[in-house]
MARDREN-493398 format. One record per residue (C-alpha): residue number from 0; x, y, z. Coordinates in steps of 0.1 Angstrom, whole numbers, plus 2048, in hexadecimal, padded with zeros to 3 digits. Layout:
site torti->NUM&xx->X&yy->Y&zz->Z
...
***
This chain:
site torti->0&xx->A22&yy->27C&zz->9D6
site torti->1&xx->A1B&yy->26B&zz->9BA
site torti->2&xx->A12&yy->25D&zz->990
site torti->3&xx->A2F&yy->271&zz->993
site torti->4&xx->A2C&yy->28A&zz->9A6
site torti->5&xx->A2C&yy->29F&zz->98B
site torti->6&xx->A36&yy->2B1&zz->9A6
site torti->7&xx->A2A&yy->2C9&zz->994
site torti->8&xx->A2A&yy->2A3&zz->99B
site torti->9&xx->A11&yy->296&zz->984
site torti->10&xx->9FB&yy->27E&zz->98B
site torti->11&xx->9DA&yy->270&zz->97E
site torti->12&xx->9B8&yy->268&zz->971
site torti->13&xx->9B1&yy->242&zz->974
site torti->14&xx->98B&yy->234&zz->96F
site torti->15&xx->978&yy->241&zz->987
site torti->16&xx->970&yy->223&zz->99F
site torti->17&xx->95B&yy->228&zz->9C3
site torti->18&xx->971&yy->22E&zz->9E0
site torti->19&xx->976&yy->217&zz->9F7
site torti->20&xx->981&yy->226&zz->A1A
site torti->21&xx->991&yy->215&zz->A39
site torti->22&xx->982&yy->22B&zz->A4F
site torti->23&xx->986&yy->227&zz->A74
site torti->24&xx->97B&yy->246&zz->A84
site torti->25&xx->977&yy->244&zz->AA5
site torti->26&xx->987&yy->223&zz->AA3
site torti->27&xx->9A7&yy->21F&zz->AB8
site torti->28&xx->9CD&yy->216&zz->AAC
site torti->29&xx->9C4&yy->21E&zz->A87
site torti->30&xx->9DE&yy->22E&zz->A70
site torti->31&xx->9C4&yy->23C&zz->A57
site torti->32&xx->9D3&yy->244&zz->A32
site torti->33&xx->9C6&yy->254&zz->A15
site torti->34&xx->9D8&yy->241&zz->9F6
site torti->35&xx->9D3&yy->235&zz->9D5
site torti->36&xx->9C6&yy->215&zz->9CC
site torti->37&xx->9DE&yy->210&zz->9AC
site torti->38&xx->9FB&yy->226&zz->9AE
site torti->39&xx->A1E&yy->214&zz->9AC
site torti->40&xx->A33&yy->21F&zz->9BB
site torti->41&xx->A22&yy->235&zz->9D0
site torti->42&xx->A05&yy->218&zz->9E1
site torti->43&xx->9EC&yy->1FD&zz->9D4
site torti->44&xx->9CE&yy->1E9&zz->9E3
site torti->45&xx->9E9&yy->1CD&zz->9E5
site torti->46&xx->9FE&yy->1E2&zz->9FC
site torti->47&xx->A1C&yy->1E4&zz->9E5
site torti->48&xx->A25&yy->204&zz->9E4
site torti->49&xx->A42&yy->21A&zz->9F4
site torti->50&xx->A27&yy->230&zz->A07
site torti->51&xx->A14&yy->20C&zz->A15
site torti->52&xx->A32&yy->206&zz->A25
site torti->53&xx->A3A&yy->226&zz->A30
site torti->54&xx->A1A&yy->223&zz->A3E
site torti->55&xx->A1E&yy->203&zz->A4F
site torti->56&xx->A3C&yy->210&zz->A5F
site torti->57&xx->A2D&yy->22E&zz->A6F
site torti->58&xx->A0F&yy->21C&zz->A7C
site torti->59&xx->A26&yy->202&zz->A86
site torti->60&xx->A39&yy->21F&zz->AA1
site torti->61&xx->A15&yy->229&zz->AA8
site torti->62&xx->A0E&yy->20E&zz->AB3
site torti->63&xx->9F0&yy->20D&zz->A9E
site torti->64&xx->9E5&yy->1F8&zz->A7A
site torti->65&xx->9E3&yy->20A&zz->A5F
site torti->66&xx->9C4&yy->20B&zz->A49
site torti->67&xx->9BF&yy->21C&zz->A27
site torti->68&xx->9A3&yy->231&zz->A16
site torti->69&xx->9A8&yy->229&zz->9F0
site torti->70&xx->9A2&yy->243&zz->9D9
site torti->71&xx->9AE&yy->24C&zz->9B4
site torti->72&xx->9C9&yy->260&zz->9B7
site torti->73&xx->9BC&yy->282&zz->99E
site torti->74&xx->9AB&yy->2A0&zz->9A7
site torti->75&xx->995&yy->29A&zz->9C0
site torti->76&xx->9AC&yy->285&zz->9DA
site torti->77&xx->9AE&yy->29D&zz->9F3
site torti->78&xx->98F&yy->2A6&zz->9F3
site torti->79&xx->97D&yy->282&zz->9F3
site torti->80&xx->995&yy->275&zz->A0F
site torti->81&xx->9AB&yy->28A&zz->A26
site torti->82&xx->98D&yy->2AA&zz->A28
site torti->83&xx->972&yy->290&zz->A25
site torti->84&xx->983&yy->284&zz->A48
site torti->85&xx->982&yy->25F&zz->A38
site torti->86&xx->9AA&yy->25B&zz->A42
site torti->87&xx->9C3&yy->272&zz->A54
site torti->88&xx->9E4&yy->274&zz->A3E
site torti->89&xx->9F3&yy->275&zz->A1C
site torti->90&xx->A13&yy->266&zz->A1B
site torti->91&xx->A21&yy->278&zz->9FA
site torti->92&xx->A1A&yy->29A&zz->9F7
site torti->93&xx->A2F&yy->2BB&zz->9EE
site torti->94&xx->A43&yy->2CB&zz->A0A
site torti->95&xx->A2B&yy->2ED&zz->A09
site torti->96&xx->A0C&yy->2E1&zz->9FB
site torti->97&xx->9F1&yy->2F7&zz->A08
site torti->98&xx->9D3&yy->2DD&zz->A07
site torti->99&xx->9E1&yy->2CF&zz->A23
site torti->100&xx->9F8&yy->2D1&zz->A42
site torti->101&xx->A18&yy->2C6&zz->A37
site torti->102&xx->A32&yy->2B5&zz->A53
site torti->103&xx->A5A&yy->2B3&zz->A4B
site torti->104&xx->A61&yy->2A3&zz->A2D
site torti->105&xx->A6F&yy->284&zz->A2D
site torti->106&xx->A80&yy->282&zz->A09
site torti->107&xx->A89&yy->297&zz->9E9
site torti->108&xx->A87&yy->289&zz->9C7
site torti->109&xx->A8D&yy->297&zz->9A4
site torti->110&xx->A82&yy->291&zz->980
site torti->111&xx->A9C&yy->27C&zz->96E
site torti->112&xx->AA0&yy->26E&zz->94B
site torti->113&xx->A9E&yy->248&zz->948
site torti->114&xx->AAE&yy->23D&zz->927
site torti->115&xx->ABC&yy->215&zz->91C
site torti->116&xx->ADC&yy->211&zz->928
site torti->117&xx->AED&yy->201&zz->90F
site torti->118&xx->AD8&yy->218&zz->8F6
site torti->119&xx->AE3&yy->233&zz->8DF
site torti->120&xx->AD4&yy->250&zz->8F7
site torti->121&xx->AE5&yy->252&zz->916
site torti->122&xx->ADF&yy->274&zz->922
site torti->123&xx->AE9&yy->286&zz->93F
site torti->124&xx->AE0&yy->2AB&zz->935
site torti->125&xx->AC6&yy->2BF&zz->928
site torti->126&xx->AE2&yy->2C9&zz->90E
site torti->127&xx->AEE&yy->2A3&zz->903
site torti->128&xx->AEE&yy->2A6&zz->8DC
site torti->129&xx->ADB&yy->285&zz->8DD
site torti->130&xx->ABA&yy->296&zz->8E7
site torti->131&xx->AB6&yy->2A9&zz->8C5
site torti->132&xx->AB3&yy->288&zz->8B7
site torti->133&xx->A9F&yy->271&zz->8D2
site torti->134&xx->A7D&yy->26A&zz->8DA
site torti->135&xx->A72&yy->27A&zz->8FB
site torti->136&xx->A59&yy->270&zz->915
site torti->137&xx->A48&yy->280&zz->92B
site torti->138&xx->A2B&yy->286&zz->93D
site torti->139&xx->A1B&yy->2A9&zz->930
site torti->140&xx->A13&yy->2C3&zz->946
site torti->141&xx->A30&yy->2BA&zz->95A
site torti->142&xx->A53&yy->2CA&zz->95E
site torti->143&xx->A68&yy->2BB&zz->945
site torti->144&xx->A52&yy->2C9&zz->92B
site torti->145&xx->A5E&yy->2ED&zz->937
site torti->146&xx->A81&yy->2E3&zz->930
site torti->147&xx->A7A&yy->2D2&zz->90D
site torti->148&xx->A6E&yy->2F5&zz->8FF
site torti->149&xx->A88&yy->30B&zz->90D
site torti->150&xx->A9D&yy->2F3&zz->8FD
site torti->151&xx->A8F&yy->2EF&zz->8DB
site torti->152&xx->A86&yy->2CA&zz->8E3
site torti->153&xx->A61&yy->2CC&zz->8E0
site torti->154&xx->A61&yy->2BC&zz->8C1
site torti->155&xx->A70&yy->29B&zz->8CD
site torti->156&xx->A55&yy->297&zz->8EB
site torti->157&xx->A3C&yy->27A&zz->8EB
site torti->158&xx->A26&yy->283&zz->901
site torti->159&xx->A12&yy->26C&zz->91B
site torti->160&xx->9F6&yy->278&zz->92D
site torti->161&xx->9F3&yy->281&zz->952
site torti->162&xx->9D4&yy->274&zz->955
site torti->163&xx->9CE&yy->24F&zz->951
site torti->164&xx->9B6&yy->239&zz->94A
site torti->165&xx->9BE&yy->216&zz->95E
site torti->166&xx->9B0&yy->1FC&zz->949
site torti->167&xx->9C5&yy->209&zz->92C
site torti->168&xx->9E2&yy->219&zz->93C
site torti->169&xx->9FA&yy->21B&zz->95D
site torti->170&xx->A12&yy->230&zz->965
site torti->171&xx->A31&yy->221&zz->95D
site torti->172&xx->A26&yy->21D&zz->93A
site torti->173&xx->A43&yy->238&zz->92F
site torti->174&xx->A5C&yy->225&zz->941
site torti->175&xx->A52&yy->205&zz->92A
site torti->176&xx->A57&yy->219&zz->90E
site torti->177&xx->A79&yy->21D&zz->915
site torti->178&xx->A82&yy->1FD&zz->917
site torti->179&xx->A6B&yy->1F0&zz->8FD
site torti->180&xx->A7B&yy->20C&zz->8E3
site torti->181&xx->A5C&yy->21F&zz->8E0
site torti->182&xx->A6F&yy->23D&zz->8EB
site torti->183&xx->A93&yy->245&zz->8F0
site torti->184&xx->A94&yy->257&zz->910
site torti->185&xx->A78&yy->261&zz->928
site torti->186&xx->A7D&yy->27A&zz->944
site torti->187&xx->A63&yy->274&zz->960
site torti->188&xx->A5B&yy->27A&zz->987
site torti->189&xx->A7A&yy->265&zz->99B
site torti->190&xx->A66&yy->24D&zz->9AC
site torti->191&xx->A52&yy->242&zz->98D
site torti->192&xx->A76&yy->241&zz->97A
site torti->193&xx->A8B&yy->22D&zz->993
site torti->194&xx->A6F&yy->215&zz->99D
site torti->195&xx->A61&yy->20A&zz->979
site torti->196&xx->A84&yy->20E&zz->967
site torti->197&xx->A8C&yy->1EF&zz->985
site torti->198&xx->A6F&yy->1D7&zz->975
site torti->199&xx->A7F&yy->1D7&zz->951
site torti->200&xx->A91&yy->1B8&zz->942
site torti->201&xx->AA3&yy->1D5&zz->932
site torti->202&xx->ABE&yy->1E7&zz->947
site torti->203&xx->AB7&yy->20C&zz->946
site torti->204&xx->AC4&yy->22B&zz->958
site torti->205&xx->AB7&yy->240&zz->96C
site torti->206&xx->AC8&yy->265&zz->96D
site torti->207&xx->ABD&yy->283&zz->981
site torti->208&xx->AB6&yy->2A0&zz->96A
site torti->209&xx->AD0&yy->2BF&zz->969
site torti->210&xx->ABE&yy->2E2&zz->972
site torti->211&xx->AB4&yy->2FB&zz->953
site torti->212&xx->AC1&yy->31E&zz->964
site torti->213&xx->AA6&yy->336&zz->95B
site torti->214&xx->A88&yy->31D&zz->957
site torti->215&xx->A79&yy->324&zz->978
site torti->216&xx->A6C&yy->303&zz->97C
site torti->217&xx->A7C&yy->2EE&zz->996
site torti->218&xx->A83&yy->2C6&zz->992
site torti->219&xx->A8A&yy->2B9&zz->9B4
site torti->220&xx->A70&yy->2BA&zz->9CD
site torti->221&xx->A6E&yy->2B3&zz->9F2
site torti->222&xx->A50&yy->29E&zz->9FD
site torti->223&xx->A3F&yy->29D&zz->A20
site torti->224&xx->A20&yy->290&zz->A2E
site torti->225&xx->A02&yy->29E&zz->A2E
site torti->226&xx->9E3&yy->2A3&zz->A4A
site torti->227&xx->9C4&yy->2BA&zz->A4C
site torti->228&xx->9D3&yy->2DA&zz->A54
site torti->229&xx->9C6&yy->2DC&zz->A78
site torti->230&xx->9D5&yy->2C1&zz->A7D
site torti->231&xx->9F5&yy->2C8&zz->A91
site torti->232&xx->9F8&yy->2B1&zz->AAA
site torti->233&xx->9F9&yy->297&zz->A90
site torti->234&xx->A10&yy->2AB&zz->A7C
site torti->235&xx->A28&yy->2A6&zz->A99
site torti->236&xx->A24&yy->287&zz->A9D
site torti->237&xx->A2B&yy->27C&zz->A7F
site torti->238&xx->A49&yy->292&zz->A7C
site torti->239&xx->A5A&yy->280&zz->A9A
site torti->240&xx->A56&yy->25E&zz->A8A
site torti->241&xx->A62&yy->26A&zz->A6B
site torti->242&xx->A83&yy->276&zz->A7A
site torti->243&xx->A82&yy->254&zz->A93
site torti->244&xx->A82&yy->23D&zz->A77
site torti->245&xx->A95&yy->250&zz->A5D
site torti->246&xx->AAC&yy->234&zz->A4E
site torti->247&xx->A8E&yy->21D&zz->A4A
site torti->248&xx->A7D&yy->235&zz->A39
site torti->249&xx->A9C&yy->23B&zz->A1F
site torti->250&xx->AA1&yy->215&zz->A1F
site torti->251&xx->A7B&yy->210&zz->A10
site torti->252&xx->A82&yy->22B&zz->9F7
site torti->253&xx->AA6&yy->221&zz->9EA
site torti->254&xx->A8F&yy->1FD&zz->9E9
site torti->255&xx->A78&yy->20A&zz->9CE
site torti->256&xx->A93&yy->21D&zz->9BD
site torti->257&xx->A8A&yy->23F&zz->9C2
site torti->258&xx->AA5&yy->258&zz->9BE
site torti->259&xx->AAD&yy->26E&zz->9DB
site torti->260&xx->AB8&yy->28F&zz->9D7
site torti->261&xx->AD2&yy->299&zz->9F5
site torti->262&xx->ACE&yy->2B6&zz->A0A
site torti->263&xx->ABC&yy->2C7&zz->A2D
site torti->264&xx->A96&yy->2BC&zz->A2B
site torti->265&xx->A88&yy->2DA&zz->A39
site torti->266&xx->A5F&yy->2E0&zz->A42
site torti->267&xx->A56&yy->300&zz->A31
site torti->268&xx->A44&yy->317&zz->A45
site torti->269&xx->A1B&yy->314&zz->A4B
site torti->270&xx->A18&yy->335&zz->A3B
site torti->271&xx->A23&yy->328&zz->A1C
site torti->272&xx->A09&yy->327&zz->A01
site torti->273&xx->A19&yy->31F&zz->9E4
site torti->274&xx->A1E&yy->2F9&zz->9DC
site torti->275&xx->A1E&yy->2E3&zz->9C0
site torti->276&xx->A00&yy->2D6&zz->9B4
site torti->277&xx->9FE&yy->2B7&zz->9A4
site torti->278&xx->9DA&yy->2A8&zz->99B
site torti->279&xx->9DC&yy->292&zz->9B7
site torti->280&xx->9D9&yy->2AE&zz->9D2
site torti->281&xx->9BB&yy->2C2&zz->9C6
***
């Protein structure tokens, strides 16, 4: 996934810090993972994240411990971890993402609007009247911002970057916003929405966005893990424990408040080459 997935996840430019890499190769009963250092939700150094424990739980049915290959997540991940052979699997990445082998996914997520819930803007629509006069967040280069100009919106946005600089900047700054009044409404990647609108002393509300029929960009997205594409036998693997240990899995994501989108999760076919690229997976 994710600093959102802006799935035409988005996600990020942080300061460019040396890599360190839990690599084991060769090394037995090592669950090797490409993640991000500083990423909240998604994983930190300090193991916090959704995907760290995702990870420990896979490892755990391996029979195995899982280590981790820190690396910014921006453009350049793939490349400096999973290709460089200095881990073996992303644990977020889009269901069809051609950089990779992708197994089943494992959840579906959507953009959502995350707004004060005792505020003047509660919105459930791209048509709400209260939009025309709000202040809207969100990430650029990211799907909302499709949406805002096919509704005549653009001129509300406040725009926050997807690339981020981490001594100035993480990326739940837009959430803070929110509930510091900065903004009225932002409308961000689900897990980043659900997980940081839970930190505020604020209550705020997180509501999955409606579809805009004739925008052509889609909001939800399903998200799988991802090996090096010769890599089937791990693939498989991984797609066994994934259906084994199904309700743990949605009991660590309904834990960090991401929203999940109902539905058949369905692997789409290797010949697929058309994906959705988010900095992250370059």
């Amino acid at each position: 996934m994710n600093r959102g997935l802006g799935i035409a996840l988005a996600l990020f430019v942080g300061v460019c810090a040396a890599p360190t890499t839990g690599r084991a190769e060769g090394v037995p009963n090592q669950f090797r993972v490409c993640a991000d250092p500083n990423n909240l939700p998604y994983s930190n150094d300090k193991l916090e994240g959704f995907e760290n424990k995702l990870a420990e739980l896979i490892a755990k049915e391996l029979g195995a411990t899982p280590s981790f290959t820190w690396w910014p997540d921006r453009r350049g991940f793939i490349r400096n971890t999973l290709r460089a052979n200095q881990c073996d699997v992303v644990m977020g990445v889009p269901n069809g993402y051609d950089l990779v082998r992708w197994t089943q996914p494992y959840y579906r997520s959507t953009y959502a609007f995350v707004y004060a819930r005792e505020g003047a803007f509660r919105v459930h629509s791209w048509d709400d009247a209260v939009l025309r006069k709000a202040r809207i967040g969100i990430i650029a280069g990211t799907p909302p911002a499709d949406a805002l100009v096919k509704k005549g919106l653009i001129g509300n946005v406040v725009s926050y970057r997807l690339t981020i600089d981490y001594t100035t900047e993480y990326p739940g700054q837009i959430v803070d916003h929110v509930a510091a009044g900065k903004i009225d409404v932002a409308i961000v990647w689900g897990p980043m929405a659900g997980y940081f609108a839970r930190k505020q002393s604020v209550p705020l509300d997180v509501v999955a966005v409606d579809a805009v029929p004739g925008l052509g960009v889609p909001f939800t997205y399903e998200i799988s893990m991802g090996v090096r594409k010769a890599d089937k036998e791990r693939q498989l693997r991984l797609e066994e424990i994934l259906a084994k240990r199904r309700t743990e899995i949605q009991k660590i994501l309904e834990d960090y408040g991401v929203p999940l989108v109902s539905g058949p999760l369905v692997r789409k076919p290797d010949e697929v080459k058309k994906g959705v690229v988010g900095e992250r997976y370059q």
